[in-house]
C-alpha positions as CSV (number, residue, x, y, z in Angstrom):
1,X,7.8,26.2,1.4
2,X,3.7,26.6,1.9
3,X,3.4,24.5,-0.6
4,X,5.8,21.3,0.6
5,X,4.3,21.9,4.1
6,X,0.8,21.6,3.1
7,X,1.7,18.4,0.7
8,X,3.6,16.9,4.0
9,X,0.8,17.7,6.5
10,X,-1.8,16.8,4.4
11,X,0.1,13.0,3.6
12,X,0.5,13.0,7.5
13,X,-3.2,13.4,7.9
14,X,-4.1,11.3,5.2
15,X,-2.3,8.4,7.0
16,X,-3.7,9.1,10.3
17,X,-7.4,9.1,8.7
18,X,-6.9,5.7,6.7
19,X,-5.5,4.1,9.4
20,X,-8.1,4.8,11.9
21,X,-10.4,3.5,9.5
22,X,-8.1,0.0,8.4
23,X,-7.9,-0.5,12.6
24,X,-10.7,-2.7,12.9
25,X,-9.5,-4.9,10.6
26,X,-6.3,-4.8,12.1
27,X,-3.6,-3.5,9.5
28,X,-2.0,0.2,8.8
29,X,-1.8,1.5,5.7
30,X,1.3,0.4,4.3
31,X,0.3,-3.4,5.6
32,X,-3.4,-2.6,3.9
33,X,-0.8,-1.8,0.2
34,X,1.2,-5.0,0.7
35,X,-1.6,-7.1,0.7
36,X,-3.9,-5.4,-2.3
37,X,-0.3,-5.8,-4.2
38,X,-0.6,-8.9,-3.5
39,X,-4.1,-9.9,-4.4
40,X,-3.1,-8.4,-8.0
41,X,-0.3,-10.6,-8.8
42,X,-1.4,-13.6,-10.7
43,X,-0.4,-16.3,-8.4
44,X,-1.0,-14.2,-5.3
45,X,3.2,-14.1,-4.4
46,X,5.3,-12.1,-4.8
47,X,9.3,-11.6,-4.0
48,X,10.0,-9.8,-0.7
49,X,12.6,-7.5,-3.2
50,X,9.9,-7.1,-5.8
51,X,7.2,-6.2,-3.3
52,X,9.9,-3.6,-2.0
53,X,10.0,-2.5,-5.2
54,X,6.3,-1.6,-6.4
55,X,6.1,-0.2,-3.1
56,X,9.2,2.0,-3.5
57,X,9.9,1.0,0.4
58,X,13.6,0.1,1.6
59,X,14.2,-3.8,2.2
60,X,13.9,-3.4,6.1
61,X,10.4,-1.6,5.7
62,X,9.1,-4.6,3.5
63,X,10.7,-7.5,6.1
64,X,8.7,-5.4,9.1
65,X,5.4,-5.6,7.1
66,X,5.5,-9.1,6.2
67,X,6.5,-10.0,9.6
68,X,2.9,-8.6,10.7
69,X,1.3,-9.3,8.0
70,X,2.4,-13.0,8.5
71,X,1.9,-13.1,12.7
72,X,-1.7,-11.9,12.0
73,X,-2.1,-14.8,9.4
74,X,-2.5,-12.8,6.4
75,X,0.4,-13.8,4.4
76,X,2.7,-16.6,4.8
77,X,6.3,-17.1,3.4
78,X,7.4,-19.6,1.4
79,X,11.0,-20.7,-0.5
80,X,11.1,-18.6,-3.6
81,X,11.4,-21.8,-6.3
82,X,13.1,-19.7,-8.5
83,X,15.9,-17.9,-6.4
84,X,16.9,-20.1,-3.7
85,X,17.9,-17.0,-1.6
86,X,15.1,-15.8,-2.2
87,X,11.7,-15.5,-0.3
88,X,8.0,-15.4,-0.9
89,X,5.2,-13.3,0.5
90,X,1.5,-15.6,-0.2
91,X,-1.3,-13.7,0.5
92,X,-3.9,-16.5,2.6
93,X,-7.5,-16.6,2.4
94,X,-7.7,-14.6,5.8
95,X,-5.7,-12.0,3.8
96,X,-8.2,-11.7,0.8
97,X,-10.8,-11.4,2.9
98,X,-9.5,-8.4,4.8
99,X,-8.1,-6.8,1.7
100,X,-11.6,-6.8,0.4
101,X,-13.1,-5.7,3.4
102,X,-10.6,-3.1,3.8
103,X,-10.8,-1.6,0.6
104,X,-14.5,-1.4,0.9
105,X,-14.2,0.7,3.7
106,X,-11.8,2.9,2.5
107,X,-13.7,3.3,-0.8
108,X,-16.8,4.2,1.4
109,X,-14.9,6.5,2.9
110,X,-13.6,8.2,-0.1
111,X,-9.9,7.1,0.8
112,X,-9.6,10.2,3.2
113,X,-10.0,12.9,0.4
114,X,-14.2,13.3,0.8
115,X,-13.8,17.3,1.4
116,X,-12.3,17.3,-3.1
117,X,-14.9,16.9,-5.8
118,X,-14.1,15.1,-8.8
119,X,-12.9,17.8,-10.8
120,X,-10.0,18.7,-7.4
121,X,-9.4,15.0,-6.9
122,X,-8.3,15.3,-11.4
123,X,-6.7,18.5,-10.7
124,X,-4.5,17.2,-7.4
125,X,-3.6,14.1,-9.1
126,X,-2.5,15.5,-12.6
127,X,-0.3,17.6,-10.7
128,X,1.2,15.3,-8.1
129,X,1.8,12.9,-11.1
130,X,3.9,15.8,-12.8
131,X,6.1,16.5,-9.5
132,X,6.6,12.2,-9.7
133,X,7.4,11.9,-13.8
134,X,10.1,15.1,-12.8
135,X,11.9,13.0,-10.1
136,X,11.7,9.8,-12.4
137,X,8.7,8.2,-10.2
138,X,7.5,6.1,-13.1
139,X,7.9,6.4,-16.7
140,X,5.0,7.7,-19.1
């Protein structure tokens, strides 16, 4: 039980931390992931389901981020060409440019996690990964 509380509290205050620092740029966390998943896909689009997806966020979360991410001018949708029932999330210049910016910050500020040395930050995420592969997560 200590150690599920202290994995929840310190998520919730991980979240709080990395979205003070993403307000100025006008985003929260899980709209800040959207749009660096998006700047890695080739053509910079991405399905709403497949965004959902790599995310590993139900339909409804994925529709509310785009939704923002799209009234602030950072992404646009657009007809997917290859599933006509199917929609696109673009990333737009504007959105580059605040991805960038916004990972900058965050990489200035460690992501949250300044208090762990390299050798905790190895140790933390080598055993977070094993508590992931056990629930099927990702594959090896």
């Amino acid at each position: 039980m200590r150690a599920v509380t202290s994995v929840m509290r310190a998520q919730q205050v991980l979240l709080a931390e990395l979205d003070g620092l993403l307000k100025p740029f006008g985003i929260t966390f899980s709209r800040y992931e959207a749009l660096v998943l998006l700047t890695f896909a080739r053509s910079g689009s991405l399905p709403l389901s497949r965004i959902g997806e790599r995310l590993q966020v139900h339909a409804t979360s994925v529709t509310n981020v785009i939704d923002r991410l799209e009234a602030a001018g950072l992404v646009r949708r657009v007809p997917n060409p290859r599933d006509g029932r199917g929609t696109l999330a673009v990333i737009t210049q504007d959105g580059r440019q605040v991805a960038e910016k916004a990972t900058a910050e965050l990489n200035a500020a460690r992501f949250g996690l300044d208090a762990l040395g390299g050798d905790d930050l190895r140790a933390l995420f080598g055993i977070l990964r094993r508590v992931r592969e056990h629930a099927g997560d990702y594959a090896e």
